[in-house]
C-alpha positions as CSV (number, residue, x, y, z in Angstrom):
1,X,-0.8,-67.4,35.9
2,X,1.5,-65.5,38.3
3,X,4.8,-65.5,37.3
4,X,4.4,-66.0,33.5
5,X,2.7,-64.8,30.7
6,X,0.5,-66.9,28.3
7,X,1.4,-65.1,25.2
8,X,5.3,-64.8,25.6
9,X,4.2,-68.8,27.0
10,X,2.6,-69.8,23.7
11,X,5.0,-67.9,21.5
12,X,8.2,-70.1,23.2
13,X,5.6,-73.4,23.0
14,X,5.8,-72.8,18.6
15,X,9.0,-73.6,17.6
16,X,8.9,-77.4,18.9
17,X,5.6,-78.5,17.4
18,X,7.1,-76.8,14.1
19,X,10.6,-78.3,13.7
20,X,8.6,-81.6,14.1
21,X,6.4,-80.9,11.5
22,X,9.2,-79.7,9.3
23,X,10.7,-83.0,9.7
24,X,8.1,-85.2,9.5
25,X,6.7,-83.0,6.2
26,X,9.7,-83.6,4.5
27,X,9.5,-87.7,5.1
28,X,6.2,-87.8,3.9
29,X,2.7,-87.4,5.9
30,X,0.6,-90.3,6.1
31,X,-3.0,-89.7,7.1
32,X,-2.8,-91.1,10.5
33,X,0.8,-89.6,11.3
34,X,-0.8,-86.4,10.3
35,X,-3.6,-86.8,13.3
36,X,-0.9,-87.7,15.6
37,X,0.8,-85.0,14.8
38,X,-1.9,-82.5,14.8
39,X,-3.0,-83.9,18.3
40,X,1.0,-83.7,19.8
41,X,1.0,-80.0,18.5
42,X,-2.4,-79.0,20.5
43,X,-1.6,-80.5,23.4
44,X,2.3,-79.3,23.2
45,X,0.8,-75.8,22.8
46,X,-2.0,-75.9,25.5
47,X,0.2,-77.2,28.4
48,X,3.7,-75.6,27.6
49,X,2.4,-72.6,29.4
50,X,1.6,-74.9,32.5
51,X,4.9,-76.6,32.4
52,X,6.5,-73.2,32.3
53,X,4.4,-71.8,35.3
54,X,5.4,-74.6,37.2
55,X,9.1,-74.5,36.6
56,X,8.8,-70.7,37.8
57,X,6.5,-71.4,40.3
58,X,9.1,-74.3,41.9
59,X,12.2,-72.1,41.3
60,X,10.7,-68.9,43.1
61,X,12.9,-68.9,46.1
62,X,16.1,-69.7,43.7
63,X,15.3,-66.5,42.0
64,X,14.6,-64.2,45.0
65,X,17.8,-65.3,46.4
66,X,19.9,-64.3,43.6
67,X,17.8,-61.6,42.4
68,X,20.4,-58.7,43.0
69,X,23.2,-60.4,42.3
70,X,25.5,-59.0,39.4
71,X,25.7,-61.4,36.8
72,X,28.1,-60.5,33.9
73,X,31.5,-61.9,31.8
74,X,31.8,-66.0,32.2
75,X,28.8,-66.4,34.5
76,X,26.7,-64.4,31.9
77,X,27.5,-66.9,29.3
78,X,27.1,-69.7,31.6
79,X,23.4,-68.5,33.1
80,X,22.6,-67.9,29.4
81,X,23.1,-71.4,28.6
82,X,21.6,-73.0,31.2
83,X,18.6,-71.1,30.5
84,X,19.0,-72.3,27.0
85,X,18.9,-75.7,28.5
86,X,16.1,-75.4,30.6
87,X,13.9,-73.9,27.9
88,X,14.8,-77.1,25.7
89,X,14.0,-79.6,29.1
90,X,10.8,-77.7,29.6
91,X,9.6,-78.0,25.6
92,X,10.6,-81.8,25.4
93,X,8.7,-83.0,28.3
94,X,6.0,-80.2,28.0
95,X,3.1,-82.8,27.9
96,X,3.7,-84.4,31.1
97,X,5.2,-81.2,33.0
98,X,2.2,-79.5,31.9
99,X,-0.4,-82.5,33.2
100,X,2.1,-82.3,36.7
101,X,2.0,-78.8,36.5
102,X,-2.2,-78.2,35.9
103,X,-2.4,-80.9,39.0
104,X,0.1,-78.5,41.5
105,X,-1.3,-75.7,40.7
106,X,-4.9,-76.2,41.1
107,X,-4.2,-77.8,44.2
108,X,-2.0,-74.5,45.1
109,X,-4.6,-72.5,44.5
110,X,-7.5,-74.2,46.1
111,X,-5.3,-74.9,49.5
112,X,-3.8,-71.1,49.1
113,X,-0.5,-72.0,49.4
């Protein structure tokens, strides 16, 4: 990984797989939900970080270009909430960013690009 790291990665990939299983617990677990369940949260976990390297790793030249900009009153709140956003995009469609994202990037890495 370049421009992330996999334990802050895993750490932001928790809180998704839990709410679900908060609300799911408290409706009542059948056996096969439960394997569902237990499958979503692996796979949720294991290609979050993926999804989040590729969103870094596609908004690079975004982020050197407005790297030393100041940032502060209403734009501060309004960068802070589209962050906000973008971490809730990222963890919804986690599974299929991360499959996109493991695809780009070892195909980055094996051209050199």
């Amino acid at each position: 990984m370049r421009y992330t790291v996999l334990v802050s990665s895993v750490v932001l990939a928790l809180p998704l797989p839990i709410l679900v299983g908060i609300v799911n617990f408290s409706a009542g677990w059948r056996p096969e939900a439960l394997i569902w369940f237990v499958l979503y949260a692996i796979a949720h976990v294991l290609l979050y970080p993926l999804a989040r390297e590729l969103y870094f790793c596609l908004t690079e030249p975004i982020r050197r270009g407005v790297g030393e900009m100041y940032i502060g009153g209403l734009l501060l709140v309004i960068v802070f909430i589209f962050r906000l956003w973008i971490y809730l995009i990222i963890s919804a469609f986690a599974i299929p960013l991360g499959l996109i994202g493991f695809a780009y990037l070892g195909l980055r890495t094996r051209h050199g690009w």
